[in-house]
C-alpha positions as CSV (number, residue, x, y, z in Angstrom):
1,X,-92.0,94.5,59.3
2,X,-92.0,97.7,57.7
3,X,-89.5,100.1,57.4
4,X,-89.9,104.3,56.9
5,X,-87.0,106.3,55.0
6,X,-86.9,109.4,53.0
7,X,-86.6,110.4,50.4
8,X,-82.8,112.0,49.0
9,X,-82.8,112.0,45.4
10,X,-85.5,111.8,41.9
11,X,-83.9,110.9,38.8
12,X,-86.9,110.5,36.6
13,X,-88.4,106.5,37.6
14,X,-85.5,106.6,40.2
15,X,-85.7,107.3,43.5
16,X,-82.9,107.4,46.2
17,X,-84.4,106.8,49.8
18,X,-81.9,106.9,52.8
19,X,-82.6,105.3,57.0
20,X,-83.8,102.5,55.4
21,X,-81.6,99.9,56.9
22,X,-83.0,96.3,57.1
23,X,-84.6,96.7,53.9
24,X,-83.9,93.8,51.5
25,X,-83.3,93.8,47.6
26,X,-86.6,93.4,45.4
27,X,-88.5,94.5,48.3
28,X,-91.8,96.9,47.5
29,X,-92.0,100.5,49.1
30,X,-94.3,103.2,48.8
31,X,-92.9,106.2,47.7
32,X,-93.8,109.8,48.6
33,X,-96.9,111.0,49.7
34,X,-98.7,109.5,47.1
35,X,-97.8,106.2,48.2
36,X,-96.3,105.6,44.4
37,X,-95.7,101.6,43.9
38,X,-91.7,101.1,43.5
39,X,-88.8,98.4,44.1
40,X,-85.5,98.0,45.6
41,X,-83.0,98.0,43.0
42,X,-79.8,98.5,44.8
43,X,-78.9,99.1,48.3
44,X,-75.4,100.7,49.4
45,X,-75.5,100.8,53.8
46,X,-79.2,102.4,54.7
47,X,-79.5,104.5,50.9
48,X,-81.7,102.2,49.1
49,X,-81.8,103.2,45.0
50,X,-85.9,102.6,44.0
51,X,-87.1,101.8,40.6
52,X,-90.7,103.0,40.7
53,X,-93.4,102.2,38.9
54,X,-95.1,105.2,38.3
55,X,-94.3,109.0,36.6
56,X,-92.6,110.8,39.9
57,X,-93.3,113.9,38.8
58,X,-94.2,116.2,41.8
59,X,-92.3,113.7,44.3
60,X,-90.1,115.6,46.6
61,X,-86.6,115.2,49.3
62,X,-88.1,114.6,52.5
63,X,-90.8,112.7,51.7
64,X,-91.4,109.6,53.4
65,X,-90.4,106.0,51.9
66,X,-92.3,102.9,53.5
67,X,-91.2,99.6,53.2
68,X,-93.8,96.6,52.6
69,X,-91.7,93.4,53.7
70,X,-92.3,91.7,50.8
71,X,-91.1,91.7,46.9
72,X,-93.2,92.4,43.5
73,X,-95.8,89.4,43.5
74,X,-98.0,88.3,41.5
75,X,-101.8,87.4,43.3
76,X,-102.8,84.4,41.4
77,X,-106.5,82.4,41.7
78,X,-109.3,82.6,39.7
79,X,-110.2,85.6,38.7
80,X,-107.6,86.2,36.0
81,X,-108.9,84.8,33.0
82,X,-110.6,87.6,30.9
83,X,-108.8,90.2,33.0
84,X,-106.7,93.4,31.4
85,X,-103.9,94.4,33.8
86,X,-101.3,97.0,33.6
87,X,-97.3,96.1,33.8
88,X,-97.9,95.7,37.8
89,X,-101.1,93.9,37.8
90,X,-103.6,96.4,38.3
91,X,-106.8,96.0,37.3
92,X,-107.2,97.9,34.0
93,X,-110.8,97.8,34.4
94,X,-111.1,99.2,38.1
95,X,-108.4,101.8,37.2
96,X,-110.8,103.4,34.7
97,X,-113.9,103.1,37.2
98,X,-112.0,105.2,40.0
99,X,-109.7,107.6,38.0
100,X,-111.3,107.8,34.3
101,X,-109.2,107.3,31.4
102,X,-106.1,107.8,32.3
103,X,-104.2,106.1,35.2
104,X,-104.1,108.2,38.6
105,X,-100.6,107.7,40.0
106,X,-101.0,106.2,43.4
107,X,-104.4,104.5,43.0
108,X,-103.9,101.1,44.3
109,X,-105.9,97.8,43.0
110,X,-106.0,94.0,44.1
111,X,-105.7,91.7,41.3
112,X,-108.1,89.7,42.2
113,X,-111.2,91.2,43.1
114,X,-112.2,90.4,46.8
115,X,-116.0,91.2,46.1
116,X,-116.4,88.2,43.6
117,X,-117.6,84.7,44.8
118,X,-116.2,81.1,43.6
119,X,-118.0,78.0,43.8
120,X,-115.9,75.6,45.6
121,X,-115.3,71.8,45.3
122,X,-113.2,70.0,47.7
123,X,-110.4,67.7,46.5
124,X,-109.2,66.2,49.4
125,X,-110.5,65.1,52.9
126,X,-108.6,65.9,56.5
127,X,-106.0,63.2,56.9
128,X,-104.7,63.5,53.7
129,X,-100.9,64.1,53.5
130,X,-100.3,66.8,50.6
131,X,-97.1,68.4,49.1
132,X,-97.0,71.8,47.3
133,X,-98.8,71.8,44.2
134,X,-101.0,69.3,44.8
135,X,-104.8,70.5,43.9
136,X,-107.2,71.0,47.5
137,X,-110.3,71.8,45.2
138,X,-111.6,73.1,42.3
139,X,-113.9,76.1,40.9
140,X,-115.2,76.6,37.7
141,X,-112.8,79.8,36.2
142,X,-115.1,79.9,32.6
143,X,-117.1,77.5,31.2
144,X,-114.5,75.5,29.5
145,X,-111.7,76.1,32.7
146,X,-111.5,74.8,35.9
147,X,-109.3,76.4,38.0
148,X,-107.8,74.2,40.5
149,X,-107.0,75.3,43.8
150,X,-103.1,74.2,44.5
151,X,-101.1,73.7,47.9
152,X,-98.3,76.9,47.5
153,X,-95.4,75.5,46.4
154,X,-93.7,76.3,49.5
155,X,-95.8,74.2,51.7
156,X,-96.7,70.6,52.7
157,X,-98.5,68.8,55.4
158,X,-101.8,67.1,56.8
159,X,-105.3,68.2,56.0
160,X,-106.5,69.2,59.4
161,X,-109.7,71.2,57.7
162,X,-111.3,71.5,54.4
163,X,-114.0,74.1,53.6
164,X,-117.0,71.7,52.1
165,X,-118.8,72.5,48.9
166,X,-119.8,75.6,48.6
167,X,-119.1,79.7,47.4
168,X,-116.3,81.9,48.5
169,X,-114.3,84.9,47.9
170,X,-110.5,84.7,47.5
171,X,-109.9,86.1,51.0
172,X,-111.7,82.8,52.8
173,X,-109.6,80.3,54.2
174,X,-110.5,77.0,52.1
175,X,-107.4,74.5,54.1
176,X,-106.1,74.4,57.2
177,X,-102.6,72.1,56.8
178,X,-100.8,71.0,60.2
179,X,-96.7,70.3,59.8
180,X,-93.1,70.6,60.8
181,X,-94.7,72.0,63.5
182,X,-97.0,74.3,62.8
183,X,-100.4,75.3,61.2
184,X,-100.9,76.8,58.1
185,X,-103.7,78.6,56.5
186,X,-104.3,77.9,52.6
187,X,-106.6,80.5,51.0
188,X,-108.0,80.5,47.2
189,X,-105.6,83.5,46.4
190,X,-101.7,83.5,46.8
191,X,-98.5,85.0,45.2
192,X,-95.6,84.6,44.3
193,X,-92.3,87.0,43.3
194,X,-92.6,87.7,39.6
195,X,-88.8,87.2,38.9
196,X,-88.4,84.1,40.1
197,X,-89.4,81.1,38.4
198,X,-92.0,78.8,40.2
199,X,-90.7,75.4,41.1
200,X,-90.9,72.4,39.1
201,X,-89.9,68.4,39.4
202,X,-88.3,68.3,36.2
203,X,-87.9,69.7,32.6
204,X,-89.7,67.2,30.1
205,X,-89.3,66.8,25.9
206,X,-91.2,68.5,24.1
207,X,-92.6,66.9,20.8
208,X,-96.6,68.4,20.0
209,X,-96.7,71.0,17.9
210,X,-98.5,74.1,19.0
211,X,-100.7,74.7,16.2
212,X,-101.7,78.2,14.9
213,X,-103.2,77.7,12.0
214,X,-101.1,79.4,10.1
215,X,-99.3,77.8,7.1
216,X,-95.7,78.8,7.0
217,X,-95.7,78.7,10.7
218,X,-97.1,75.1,11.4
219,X,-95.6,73.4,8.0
220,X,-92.6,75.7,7.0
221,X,-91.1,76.4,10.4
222,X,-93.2,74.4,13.0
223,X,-93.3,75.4,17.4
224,X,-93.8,72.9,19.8
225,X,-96.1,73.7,23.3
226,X,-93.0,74.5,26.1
227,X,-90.8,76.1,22.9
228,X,-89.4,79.4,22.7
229,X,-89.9,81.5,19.7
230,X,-88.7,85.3,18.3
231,X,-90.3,87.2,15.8
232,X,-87.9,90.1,15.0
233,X,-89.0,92.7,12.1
234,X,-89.3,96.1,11.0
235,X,-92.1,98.4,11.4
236,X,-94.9,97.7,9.1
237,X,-93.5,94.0,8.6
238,X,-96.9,92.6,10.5
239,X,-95.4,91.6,13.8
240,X,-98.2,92.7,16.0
241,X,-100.1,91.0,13.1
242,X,-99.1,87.5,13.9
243,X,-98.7,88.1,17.4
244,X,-102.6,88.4,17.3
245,X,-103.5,86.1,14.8
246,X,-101.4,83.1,17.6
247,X,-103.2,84.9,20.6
248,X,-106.4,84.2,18.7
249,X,-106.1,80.7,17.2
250,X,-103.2,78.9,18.8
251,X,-104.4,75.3,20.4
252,X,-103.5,76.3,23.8
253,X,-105.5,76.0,26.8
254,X,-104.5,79.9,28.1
255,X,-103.4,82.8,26.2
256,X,-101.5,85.2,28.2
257,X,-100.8,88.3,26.1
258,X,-98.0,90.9,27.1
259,X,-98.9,94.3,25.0
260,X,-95.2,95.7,26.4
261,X,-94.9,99.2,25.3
262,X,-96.5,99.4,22.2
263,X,-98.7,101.3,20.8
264,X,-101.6,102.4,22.7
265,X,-104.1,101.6,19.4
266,X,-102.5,98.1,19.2
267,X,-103.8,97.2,22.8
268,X,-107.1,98.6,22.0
269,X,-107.9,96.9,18.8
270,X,-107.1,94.0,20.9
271,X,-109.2,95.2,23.5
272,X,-112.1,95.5,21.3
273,X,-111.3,92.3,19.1
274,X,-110.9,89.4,20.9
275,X,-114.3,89.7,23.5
276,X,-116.1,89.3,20.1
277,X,-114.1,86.6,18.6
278,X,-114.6,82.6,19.4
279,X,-112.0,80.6,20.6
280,X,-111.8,77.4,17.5
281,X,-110.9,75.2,20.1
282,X,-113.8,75.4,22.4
283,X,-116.4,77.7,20.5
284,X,-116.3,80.0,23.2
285,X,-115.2,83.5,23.6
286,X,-111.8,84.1,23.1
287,X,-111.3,86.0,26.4
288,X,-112.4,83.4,28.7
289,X,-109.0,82.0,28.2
290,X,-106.7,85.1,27.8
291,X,-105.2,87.5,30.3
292,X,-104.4,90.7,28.6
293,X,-101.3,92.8,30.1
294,X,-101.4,95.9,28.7
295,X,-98.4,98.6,29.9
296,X,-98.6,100.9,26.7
297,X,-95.4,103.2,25.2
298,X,-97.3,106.0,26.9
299,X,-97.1,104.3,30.5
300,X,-94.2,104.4,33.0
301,X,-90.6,102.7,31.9
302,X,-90.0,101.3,34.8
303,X,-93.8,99.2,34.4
304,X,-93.1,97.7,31.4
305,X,-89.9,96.2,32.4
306,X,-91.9,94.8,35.0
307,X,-94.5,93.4,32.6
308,X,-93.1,90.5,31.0
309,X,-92.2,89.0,35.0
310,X,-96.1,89.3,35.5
311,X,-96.5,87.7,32.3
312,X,-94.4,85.0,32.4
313,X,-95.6,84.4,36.4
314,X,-99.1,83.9,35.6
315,X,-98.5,81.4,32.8
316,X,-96.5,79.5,35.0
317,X,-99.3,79.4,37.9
318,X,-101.1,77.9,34.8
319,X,-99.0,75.6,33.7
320,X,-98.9,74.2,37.3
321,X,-102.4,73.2,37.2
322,X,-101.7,70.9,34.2
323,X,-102.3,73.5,31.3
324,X,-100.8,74.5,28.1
325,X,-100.1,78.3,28.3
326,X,-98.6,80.2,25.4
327,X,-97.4,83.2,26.3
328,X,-97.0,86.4,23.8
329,X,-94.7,89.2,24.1
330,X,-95.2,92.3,22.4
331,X,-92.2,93.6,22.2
332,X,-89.2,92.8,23.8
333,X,-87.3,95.3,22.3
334,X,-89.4,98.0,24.7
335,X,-88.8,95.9,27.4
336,X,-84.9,95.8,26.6
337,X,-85.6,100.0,25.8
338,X,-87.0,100.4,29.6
339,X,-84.0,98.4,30.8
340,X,-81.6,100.6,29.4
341,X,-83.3,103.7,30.4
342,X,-83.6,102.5,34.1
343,X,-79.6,101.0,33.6
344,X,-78.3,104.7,32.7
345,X,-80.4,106.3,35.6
346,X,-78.7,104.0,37.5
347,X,-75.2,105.2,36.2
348,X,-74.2,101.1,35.3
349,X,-72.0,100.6,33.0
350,X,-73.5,100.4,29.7
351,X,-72.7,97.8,27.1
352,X,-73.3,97.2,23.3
353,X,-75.2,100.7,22.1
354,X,-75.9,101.3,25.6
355,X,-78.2,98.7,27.0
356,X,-77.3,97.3,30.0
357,X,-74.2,94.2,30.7
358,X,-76.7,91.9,32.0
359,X,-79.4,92.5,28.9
360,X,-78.0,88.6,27.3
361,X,-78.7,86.9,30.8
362,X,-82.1,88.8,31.3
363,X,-83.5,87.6,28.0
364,X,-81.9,84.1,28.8
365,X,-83.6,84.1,32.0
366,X,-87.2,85.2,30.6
367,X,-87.2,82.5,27.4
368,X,-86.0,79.8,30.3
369,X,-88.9,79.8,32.0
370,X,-90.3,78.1,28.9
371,X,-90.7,74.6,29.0
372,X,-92.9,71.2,28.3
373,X,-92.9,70.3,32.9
374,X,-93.6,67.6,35.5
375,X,-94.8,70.5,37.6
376,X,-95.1,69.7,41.3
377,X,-97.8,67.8,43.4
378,X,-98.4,63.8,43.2
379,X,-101.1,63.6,40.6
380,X,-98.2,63.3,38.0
381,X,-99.7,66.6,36.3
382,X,-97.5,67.6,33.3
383,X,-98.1,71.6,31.9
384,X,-96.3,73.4,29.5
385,X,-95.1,77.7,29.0
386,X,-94.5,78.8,25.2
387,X,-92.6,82.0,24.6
388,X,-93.1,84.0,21.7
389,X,-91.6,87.2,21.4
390,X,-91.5,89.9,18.8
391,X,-88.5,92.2,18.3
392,X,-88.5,95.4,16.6
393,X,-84.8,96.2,16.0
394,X,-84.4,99.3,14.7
395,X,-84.1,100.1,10.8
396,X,-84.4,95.7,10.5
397,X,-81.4,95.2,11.7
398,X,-80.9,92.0,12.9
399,X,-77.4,92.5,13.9
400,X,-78.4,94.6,16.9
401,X,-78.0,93.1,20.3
402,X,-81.6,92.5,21.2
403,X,-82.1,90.3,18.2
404,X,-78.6,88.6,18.2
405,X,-78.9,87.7,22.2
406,X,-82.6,86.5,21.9
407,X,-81.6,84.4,19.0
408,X,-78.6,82.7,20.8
409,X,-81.7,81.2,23.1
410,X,-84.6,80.2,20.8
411,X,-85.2,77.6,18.6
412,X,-87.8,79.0,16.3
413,X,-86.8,82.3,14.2
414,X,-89.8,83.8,12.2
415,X,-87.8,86.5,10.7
416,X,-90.4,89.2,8.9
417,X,-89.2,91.0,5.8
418,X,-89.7,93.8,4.9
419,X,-89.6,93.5,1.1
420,X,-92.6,90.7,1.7
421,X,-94.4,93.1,3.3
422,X,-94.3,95.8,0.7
423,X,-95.6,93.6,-2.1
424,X,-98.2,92.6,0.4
425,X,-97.2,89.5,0.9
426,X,-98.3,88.4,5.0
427,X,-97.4,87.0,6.7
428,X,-94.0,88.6,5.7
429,X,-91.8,85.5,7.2
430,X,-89.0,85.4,5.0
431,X,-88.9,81.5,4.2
432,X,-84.5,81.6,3.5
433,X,-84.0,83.2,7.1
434,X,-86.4,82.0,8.9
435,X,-85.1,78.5,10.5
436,X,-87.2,75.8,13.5
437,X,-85.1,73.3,15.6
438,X,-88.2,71.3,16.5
439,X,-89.2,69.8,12.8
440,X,-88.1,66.4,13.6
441,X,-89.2,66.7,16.7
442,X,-92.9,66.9,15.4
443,X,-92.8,64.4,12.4
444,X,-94.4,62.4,14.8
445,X,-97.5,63.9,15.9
446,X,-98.1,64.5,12.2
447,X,-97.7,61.2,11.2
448,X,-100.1,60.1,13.9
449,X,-102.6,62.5,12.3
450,X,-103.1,61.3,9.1
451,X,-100.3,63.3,7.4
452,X,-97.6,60.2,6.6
453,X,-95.3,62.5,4.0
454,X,-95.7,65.7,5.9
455,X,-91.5,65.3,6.4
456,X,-91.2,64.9,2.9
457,X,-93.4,66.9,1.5
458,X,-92.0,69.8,3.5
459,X,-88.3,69.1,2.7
460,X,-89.4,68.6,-1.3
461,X,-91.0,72.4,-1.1
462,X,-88.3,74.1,1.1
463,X,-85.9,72.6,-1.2
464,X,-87.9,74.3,-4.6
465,X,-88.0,77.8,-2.6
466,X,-84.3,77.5,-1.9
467,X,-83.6,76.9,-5.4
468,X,-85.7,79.3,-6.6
469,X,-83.5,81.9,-4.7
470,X,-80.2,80.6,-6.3
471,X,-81.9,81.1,-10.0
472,X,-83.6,84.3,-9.1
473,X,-80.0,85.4,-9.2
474,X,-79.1,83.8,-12.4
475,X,-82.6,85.5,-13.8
476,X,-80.5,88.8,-12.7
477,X,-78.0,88.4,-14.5
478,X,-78.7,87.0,-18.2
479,X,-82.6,86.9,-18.0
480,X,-85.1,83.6,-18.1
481,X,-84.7,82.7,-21.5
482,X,-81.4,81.1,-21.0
483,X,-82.4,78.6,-18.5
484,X,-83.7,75.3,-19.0
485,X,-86.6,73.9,-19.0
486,X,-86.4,72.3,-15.5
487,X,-85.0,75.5,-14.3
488,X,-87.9,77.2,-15.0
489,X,-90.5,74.1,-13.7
490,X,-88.7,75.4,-10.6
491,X,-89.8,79.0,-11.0
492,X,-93.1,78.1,-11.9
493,X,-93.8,76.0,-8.7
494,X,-92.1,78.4,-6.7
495,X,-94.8,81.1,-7.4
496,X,-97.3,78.3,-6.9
497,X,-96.1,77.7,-3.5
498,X,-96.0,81.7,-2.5
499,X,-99.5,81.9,-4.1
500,X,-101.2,79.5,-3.3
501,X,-99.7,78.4,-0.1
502,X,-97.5,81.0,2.1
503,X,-100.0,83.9,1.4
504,X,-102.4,83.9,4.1
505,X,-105.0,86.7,4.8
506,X,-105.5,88.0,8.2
507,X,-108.7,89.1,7.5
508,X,-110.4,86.4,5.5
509,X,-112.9,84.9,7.2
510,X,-112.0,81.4,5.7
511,X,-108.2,82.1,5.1
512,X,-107.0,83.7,8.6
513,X,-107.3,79.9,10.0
514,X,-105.9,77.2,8.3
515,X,-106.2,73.5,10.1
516,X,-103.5,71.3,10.1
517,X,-105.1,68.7,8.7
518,X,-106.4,71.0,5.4
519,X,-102.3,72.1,5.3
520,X,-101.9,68.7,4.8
521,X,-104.0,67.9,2.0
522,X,-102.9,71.6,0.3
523,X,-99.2,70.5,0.7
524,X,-100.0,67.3,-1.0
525,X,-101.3,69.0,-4.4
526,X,-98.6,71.4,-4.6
527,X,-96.2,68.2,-4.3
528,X,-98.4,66.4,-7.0
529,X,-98.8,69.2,-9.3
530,X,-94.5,69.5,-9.3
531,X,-93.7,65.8,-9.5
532,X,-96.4,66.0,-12.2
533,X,-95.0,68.5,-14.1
534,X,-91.1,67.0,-13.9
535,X,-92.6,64.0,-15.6
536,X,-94.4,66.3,-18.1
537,X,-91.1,68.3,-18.9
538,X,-88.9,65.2,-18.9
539,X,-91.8,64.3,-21.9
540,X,-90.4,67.5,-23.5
541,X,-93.6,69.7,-22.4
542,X,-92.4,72.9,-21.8
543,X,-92.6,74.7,-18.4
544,X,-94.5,78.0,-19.4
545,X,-97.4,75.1,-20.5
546,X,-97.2,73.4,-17.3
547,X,-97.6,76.9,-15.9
548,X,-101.1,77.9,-17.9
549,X,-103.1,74.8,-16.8
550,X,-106.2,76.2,-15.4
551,X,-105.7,73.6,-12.3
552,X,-103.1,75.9,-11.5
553,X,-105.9,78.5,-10.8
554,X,-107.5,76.4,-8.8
555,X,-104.7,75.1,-7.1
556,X,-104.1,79.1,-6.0
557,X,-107.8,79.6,-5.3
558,X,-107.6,76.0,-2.6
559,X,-106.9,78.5,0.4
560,X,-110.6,79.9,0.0
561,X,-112.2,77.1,-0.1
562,X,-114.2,76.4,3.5
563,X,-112.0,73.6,5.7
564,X,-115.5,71.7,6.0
565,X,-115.2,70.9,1.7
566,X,-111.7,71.0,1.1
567,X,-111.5,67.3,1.9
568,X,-113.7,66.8,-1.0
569,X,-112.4,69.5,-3.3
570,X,-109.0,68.1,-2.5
571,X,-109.9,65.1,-4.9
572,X,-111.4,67.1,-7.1
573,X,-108.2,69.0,-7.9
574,X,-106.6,65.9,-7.6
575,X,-108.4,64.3,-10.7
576,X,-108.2,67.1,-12.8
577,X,-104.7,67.4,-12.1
578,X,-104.2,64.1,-13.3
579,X,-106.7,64.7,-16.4
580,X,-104.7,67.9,-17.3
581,X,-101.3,66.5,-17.2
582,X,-102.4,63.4,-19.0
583,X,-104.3,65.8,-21.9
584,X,-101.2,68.1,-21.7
585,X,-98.6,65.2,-23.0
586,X,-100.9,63.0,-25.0
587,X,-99.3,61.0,-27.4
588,X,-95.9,61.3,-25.6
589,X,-94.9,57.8,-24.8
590,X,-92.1,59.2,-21.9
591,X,-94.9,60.4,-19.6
592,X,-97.2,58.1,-17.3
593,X,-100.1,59.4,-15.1
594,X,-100.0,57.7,-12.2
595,X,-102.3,58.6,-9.7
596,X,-100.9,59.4,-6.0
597,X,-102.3,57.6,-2.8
């Protein structure tokens, strides 16, 4: 049923609309005589306070406010892979065809496009008892995706029809389910309200690690598939950076990508990037497994609060179907921004340095929906969400309330530094502050891959960085020369592992993607080249000379070289590792080569 008001009041994306009794909280009107898309926010007797969507600019008292019976939705079904929508789900694409480059307020768009025909495969056969979530049929998404047709979670029943094999739009009625009394229509499209989490039967451990190929992110500081992640940093740090070197190489199944109000170029080069790039995984193109949600800084405020729900709704719709989806989230700090603008205009009570009282629960909400799950339906399907969000507090401060509430609700922190960045050091993840709760909870999987001393090898070289901080500071104070030789075996490995591990180039075609397998191996001659030159200084070598073996060049040079030879050039180093070492303390009767398995 829908309802028509007026409206009373425009406070920039805030519209008061009174006679509009029987309305109901999240419910989506149409505002003005543009028909501008908005949402009930509050709702005091029959004045109903409207968070809209779209600049309001123009929008008079008086004119009419129409109720649509039903809250923001996401339409989910195939269609959405390789799609760029704005903060509400319009279709990026058909915005441009029908209003040019920039966005005409009021245009409306289906998610899904309605022309577009699917090649259906049934699943089931009338008789058949089904619950929500279980899959009626199946079309072919991309090449490497079948999209799986699912009972709505809100329905269960008996097969009384089933379209046969064959193509159809998302409009066609593929199931036709009899129960409690009633018959029920099933179609190839449906939706679901963006802010509230789609069921599940229960939360499961997660223990694979979601692989991105880069090095201080999978060994250093590792994320499991269902984890929740924040990547807080100051401009120029490289947040967007790493956000799209995950969205590109992660070992996910679907990418969703949240570009929430930044910058307008940042989108683009994404845009432009990522149609031309090929997915590692499947040797397709990357976009046939992203969706791109694109609300810029220069689009509505009230949008990009929106965006991360739409986000977060169609990774879940993902998920259900039995999929790992990692979901990206560039930034939440504009999200947290648009919340705060829409709070004041609401006249709440503001919190800490103004954003709203509820901003903690908000973000605890989003990162929740995370999760490794036994999603629903009897086929025993398991999926799993990944949350990675970036903050951009101002100045670097991680003390700010953004930061400090996201960070009571993750378990991975990738903090960027800005000090890395400006020696050029990327990614800038600051290897002291930086922290993961899931390292023991992926020892596992690595040791079932061939990597038996990942654990401690990791420990042995977070443990030389650590103590290369404490000495730095000795350095500081009364210079190099007074340290030890030990000391300063430490210093020299250090710089090894920064060099010729941590460093990691975007924009090498070898370098931007590390496997985990050639991590391994790299971890293992950094550990071999430091236990080698203990024994060496223990001999009474000194640590400047274990420093100036040329093996240490190539040992820095080992990211470069192609993941296809490194298996082979692994021994290689390893050999003349041992050869060097041996050569370096000849005729020192404290020092034994003895060659690592």
């Amino acid at each position: 049923m829908t309802i028509t008001g007026e409206v009373v009041r425009i406070a920039g994306a805030v519209v008061s609309a009174k006679n509009l009794a029987g309305a109901r909280m999240y419910d989506v009107v149409r505002v003005g005589d543009k028909q501008l898309v908005g949402e009930i926010v509050v709702l005091e007797g029959d004045v109903a306070t409207i968070q809209v969507y779209e600049e309001t600019e123009g929008i008079a008292p008086g004119e009419p406010v129409t109720t649509t019976g039903m809250p923001l939705s996401a339409e989910l079904g195939p269609g959405l892979l390789g799609t760029t929508y704005d903060g509400i789900q319009r279709p990026l694409e058909i915005l441009l065809a029908e209003g040019g480059d920039f966005i005409v307020r009021g245009v409306h768009a289906p998610g899904l496009r309605r022309e577009c025909g699917w090649d259906f495969t049934p699943a089931v056969r009338p008789g058949d008892r089904v619950v929500g979530g279980d899959t009626l049929g199946a079309v072919v998404e991309t090449e490497v995706h079948e999209h799986r047709v699912m009972v709505p979670p809100t329905l269960q029943g008996t097969i009384a029809e089933i379209a046969p094999e064959g193509r159809y739009t998302v409009d066609d009625v593929v199931a036709t389910l009899k129960g409690d009394g009633r018959t029920q229509t099933v179609r190839m499209r449906q939706y679901w309200p963006v802010r509230q989490p789609r069921p599940v039967l229960r939360r499961l451990e997660a223990a694979d690690p979601l692989i991105s190929g880069q090095r201080v992110i999978d060994t250093f500081f590792p994320l499991v598939k269902g984890g929740t992640a924040a990547l807080p940093g100051p401009f120029g740090a490289g947040k967007t950076v790493v956000q799209h070197q995950l969205a590109k190489y992660v070992n996910a199944d679907i990418i969703v990508y949240v570009g929430c109000g930044e910058r307008g170029n940042e989108m683009a080069d994404v845009l432009r990037q990522f149609p031309a790039l090929v997915d590692p995984t499947t040797g397709k193109s990357l976009m046939d497994r992203t969706v791109l949600i694109g609300n810029t800084s220069n689009m509505p405020v009230a949008a990009r609060e929106a965006s991360v729900y739409t986000g977060i709704t169609i990774a879940e719709y993902y998920r259900d179907m039995g999929y790992d989806v990692a979901l990206m989230a560039d930034s939440t700090s504009r999200w947290a921004e648009a919340m705060r603008e829409i709070s004041g205009r609401l006249e709440e009570m503001p919190g800490e340095q103004g954003y709203p009282a509820y901003l903690a629960s908000r973000l605890a909400d989003f990162y929740e929906r995370a999760g490794r799950m036994a999603v629903l339906g009897s086929s025993g399907r398991t999926g799993s969400v990944t949350v990675i969000g970036s903050v951009s507090p101002p100045g670097g401060d991680f003390s700010e309330p953004v930061t400090q509430n996201t960070l009571r609700v993750v378990r991975v922190l990738w903090a960027l530094d800005a000090d890395l960045a400006h020696e050029r050091h990327f990614p800038s993840i600051n290897w002291l502050t930086s922290y993961s709760a899931y390292a023991g909870a992926v020892q596992g999987w690595w040791t079932a891959h061939a990597a038996p001393r990942w654990e401690e090898y990791r420990t042995e070289m977070m443990g030389v960085l650590q103590a290369e901080s404490e000495l730095l500071e000795t350095v500081q104070l009364v210079g190099e020369d007074v340290l030890p030789e030990e000391d300063r075996l430490v210093l020299v490995q250090a710089r090894l592992i920064r060099d010729g591990f941590l460093i990691q180039s975007a924009f090498h075609p070898v370098d931007t993607y590390c496997p985990a397998e050639k991590q391994y191996l790299m971890l293992d001659l950094l550990a071999r080249f430091y236990r080698h030159g203990q024994r060496a200084v223990a001999a009474g070598v000194s640590a400047a000379a274990v420093g100036g073996l040329a093996v240490k060049s190539r040992i820095e040079r080992m990211p470069f070289v192609p993941d296809e030879r490194f298996a082979g050039e692994h021994a290689v180093i390893a050999q003349e590792m041992d050869e060097a070492f041996a050569g370096l303390t000849a005729g020192k009767a404290a020092y034994g080569v003895t060659p690592r398995g």
